[in-house]
C-alpha positions as CSV (number, residue, x, y, z in Angstrom):
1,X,-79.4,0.3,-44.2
2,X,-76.3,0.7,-42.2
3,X,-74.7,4.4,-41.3
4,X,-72.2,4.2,-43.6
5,X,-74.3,3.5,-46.2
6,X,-76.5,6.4,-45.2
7,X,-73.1,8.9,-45.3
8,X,-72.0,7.3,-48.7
9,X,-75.6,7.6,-50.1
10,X,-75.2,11.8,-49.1
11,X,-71.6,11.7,-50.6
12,X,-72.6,10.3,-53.5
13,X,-75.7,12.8,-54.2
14,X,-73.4,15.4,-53.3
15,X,-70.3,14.4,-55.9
16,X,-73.5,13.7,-58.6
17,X,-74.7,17.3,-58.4
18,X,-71.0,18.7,-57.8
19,X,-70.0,17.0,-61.4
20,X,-73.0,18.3,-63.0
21,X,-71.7,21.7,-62.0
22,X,-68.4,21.1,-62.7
23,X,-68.4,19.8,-66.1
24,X,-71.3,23.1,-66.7
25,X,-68.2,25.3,-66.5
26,X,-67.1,26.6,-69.9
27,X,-63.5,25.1,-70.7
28,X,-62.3,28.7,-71.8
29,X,-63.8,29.9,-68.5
30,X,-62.1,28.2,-65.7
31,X,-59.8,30.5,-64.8
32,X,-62.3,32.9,-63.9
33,X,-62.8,34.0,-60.6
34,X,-65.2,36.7,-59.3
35,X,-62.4,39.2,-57.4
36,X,-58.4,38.8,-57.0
37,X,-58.8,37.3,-53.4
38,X,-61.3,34.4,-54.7
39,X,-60.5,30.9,-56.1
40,X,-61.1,30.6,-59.7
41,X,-63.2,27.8,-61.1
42,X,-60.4,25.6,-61.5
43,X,-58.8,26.4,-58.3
44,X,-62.6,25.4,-56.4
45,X,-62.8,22.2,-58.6
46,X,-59.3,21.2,-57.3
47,X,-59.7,22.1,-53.9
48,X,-63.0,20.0,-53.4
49,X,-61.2,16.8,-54.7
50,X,-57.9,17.4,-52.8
51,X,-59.9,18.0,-49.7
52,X,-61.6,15.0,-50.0
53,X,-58.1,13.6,-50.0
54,X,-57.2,15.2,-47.1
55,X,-60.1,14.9,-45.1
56,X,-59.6,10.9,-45.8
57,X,-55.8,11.3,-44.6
58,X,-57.3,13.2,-41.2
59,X,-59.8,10.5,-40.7
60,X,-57.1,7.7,-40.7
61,X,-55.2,9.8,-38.2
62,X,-57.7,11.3,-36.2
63,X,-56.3,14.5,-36.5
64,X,-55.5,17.6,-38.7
65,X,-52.4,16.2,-41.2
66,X,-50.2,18.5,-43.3
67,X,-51.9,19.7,-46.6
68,X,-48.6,21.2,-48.4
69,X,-47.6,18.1,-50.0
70,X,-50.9,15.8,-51.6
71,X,-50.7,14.1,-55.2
72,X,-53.0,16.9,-56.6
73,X,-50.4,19.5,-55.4
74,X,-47.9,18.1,-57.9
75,X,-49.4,18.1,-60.8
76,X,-50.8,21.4,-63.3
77,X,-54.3,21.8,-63.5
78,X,-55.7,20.5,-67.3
79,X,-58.9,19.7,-67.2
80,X,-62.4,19.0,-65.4
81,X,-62.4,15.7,-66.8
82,X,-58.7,14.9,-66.0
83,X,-59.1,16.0,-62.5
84,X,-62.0,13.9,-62.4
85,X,-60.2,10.8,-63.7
86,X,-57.3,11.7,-61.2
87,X,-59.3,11.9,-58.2
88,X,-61.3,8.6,-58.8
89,X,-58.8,6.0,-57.2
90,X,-58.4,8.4,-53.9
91,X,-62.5,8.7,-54.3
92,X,-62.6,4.5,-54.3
93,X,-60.0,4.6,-51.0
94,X,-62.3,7.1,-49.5
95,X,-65.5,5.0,-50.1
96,X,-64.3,1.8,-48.9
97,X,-62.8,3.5,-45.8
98,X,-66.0,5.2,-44.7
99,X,-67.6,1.2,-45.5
100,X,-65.7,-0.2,-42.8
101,X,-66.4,2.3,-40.2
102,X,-68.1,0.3,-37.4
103,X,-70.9,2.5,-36.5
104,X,-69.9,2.5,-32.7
105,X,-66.9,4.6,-34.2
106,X,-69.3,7.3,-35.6
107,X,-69.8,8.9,-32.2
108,X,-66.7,7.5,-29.7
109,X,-64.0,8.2,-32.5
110,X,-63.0,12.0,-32.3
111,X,-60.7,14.1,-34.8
112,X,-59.2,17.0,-33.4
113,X,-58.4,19.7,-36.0
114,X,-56.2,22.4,-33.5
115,X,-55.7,24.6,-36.7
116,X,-59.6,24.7,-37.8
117,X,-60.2,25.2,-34.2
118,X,-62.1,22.3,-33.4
119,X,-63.0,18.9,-32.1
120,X,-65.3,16.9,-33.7
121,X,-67.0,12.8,-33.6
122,X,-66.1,11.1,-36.5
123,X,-69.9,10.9,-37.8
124,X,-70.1,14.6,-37.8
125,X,-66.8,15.3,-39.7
126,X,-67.8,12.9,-42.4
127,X,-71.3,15.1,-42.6
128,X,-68.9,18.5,-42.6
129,X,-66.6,15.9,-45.8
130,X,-69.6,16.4,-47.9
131,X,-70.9,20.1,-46.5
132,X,-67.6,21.4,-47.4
133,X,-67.7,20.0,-51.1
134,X,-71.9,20.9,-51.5
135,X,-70.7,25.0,-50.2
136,X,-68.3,24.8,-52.9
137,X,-71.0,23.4,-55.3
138,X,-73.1,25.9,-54.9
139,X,-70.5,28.8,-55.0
140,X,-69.8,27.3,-58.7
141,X,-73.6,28.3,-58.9
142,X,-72.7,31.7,-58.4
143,X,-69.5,31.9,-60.4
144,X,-71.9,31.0,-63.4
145,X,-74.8,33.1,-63.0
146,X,-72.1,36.4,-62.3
147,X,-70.5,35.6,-65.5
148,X,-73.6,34.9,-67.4
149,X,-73.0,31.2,-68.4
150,X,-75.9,28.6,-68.0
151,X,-75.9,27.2,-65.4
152,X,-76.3,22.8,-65.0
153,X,-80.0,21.8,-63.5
154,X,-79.2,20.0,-60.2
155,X,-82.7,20.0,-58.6
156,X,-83.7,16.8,-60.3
């Protein structure tokens, strides 16, 4: 097994649990959020998938990019499903670009990211790609046991 196939194996457990939570959230509770300052359900689902996008952009670049103008930014929010089904093709381009990494890229291939305040190889930033969506996973944990909905078995 190659490296990339061992970061797209992680990414891939990662969006499996992710989509269990995500299609867990009761349609009439998306909106909810836990306080005024925090992203509602819909808002976390959104983010995950547009930073994928981003991330992928920052990869290509080696480098932070803007993130005020993406495809998911222009579009309303409708559904878990749809947002699903919207993401897949930038999903696919993600995929085959972390394929055709050559693993010698992994660790002399850097991305600087000024406004996160740091500097990272390549191999670790894809690790932090799936980190940041399997935080926001289990935050969706949380947003369902506070409002008292059942919550999807991930732990399979």
């Amino acid at each position: 097994m190659q490296t990339s196939d061992l970061l797209l194996l992680n990414a891939a457990e990662v969006r499996r649990r992710s989509l269990k939570v995500w299609r867990g959230i009761p349609a009439d509770r998306l909106p909810w959020r836990p306080d005024p300052d925090a992203m509602s359900c819909q808002e976390m689902v959104r983010h995950v998938l547009e930073g994928e996008y981003l991330y992928m952009l920052m990869i290509r670049a080696h480098r932070s990019v803007p993130q005020d103008d993406t495809p998911f930014s222009r579009r309303p929010y409708t559904t878990v499903e749809d947002e699903i089904e919207f993401a897949r093709p930038y999903r696919a381009e993600f995929e085959s670009l972390v394929s055709s990494i050559p693993a010698a890229d992994l660790t002399t291939v850097t991305i600087d990211r000024p406004d996160a305040g740091y500097k990272r190889q390549l191999g670790d930033f894809l690790l932090r790609v799936a980190y940041h969506e399997a935080v926001h996973c289990g935050q969706l944990l949380g947003y369902l046991r506070t409002m008292g909905a059942d919550r999807p078995r991930i732990w399979d």
